[in-house]
C-alpha positions as CSV (number, residue, x, y, z in Angstrom):
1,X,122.4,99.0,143.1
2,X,123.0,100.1,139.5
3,X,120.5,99.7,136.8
4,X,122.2,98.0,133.6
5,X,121.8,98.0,130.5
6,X,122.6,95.1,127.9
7,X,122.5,94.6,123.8
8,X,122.5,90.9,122.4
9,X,123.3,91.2,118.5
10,X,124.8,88.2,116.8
11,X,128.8,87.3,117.3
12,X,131.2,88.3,114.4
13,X,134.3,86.8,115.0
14,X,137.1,89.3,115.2
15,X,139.3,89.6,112.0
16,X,143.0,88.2,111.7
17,X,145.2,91.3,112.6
18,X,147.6,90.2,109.9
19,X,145.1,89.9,107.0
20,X,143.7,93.6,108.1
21,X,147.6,94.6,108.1
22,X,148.2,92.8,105.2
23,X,145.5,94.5,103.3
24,X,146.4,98.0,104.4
25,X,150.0,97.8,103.9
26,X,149.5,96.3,100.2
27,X,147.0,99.4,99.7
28,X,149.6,101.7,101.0
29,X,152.3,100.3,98.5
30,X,149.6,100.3,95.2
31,X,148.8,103.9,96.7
32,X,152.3,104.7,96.2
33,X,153.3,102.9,93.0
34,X,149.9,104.9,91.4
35,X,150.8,108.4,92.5
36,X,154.0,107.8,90.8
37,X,152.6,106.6,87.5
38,X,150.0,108.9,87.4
39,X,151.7,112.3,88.7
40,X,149.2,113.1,91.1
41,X,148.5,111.6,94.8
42,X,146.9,108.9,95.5
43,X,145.8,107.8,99.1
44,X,145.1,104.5,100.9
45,X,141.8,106.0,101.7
46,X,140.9,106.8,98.3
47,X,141.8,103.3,97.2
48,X,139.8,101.7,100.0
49,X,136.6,103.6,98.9
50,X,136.8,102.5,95.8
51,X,137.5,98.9,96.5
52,X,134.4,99.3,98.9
53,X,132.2,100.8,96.3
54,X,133.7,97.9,93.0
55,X,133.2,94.9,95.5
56,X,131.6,95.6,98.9
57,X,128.2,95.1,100.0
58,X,125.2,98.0,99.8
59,X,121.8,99.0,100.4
60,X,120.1,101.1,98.1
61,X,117.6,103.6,100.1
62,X,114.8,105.3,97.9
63,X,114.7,108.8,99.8
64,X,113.6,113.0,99.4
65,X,116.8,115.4,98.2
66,X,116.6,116.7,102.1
67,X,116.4,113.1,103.6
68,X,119.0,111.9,101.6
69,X,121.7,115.0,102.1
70,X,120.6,114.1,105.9
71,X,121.4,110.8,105.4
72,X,124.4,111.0,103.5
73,X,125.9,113.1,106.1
74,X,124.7,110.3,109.1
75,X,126.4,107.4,107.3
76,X,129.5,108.6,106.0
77,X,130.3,109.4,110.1
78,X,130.2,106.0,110.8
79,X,134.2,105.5,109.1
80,X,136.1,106.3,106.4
81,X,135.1,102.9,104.4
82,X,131.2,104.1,104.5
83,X,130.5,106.2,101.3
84,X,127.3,107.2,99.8
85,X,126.6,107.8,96.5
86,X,123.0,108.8,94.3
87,X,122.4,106.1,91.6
88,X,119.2,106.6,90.4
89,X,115.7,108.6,90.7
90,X,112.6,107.2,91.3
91,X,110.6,107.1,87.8
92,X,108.0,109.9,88.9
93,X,111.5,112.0,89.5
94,X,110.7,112.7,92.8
95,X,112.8,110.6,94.9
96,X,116.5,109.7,94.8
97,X,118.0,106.3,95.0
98,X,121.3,106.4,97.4
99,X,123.6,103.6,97.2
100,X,124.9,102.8,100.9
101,X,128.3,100.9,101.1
102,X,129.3,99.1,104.5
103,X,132.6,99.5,105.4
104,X,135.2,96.5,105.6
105,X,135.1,96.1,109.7
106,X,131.4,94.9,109.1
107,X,132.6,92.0,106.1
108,X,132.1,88.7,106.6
109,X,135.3,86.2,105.7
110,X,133.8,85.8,101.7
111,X,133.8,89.8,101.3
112,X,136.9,90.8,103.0
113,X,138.6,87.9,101.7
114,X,137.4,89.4,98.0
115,X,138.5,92.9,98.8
116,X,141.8,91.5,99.7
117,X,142.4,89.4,96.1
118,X,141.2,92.7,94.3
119,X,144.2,95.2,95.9
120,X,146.5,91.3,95.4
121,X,145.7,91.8,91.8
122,X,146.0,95.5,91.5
123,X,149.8,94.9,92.8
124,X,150.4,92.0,91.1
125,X,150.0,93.8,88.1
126,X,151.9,97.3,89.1
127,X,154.8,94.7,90.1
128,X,154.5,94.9,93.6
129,X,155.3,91.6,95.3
130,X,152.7,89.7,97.0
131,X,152.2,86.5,98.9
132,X,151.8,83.5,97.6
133,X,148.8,81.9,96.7
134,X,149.4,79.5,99.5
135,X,150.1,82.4,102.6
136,X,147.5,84.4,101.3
137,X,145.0,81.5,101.5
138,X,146.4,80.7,105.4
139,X,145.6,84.0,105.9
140,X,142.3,84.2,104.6
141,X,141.9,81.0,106.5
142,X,143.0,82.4,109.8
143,X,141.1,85.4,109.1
144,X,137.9,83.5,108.7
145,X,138.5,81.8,112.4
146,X,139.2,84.9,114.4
């Protein structure tokens, strides 16, 4: 004798718990390696958000200096992968043009899979061992089925 409420938005399927692990883990060790080499710490998270911002998807918003601190604020609380940044400024200066970057959990199987191959290469070349080109393809593959 409830009234319900229900939401239709279109299926994702879930992500392959050992390409997310995989991913983490390999942005845990290049954190590692790097804070070594360069003296100073470097986190997983920091990593992540710039792998987001060099090969993730975005929306540019064209918005006032008070809408877009608002909005800044709004989308950076939906997860650590969701960073904001101002790009640009409308050409009568009035405006402000905020790039929007969506975090991984909302990546289709071409996008995470590219995210993945960019923190591959990053440890390939800080001589990290990786998998091979033939387990890392399985598990983009099983990644891509859910």
């Amino acid at each position: 004798d409830k009234p319900y409420a229900v939401e239709i938005k279109e299926y994702r399927k879930p992500r392959s718990r050992n390409a997310n692990n995989y991913f983490w883990q390999l942005l845990d060790q290049v954190a590692e390696v790097k804070s070594l080499m360069e003296a100073k710490t470097c986190t997983k998270e920091e990593l992540y958000l710039d792998y987001v911002k060099e090969g993730g998807p975005f929306k540019d918003f064209t918005l006032t200096d008070a809408e877009a601190k608002t909005f800044q604020v709004a989308w950076s609380m939906l997860g650590t992968g969701w960073p904001t940044e101002q790009v640009d400024y409308t050409a009568d200066g009035d405006k402000v043009v905020i790039r929007a970057y969506y975090g991984s959990s909302q990546y289709n199987t071409k996008q995470m899979s590219r995210l993945i191959d960019m923190v591959v290469e990053d440890a390939k070349s800080l001589g990290i061992e990786t998998l091979t080109p033939l387990e890392l393809a399985r598990m983009k593959e099983e990644w891509g089925r859910g």
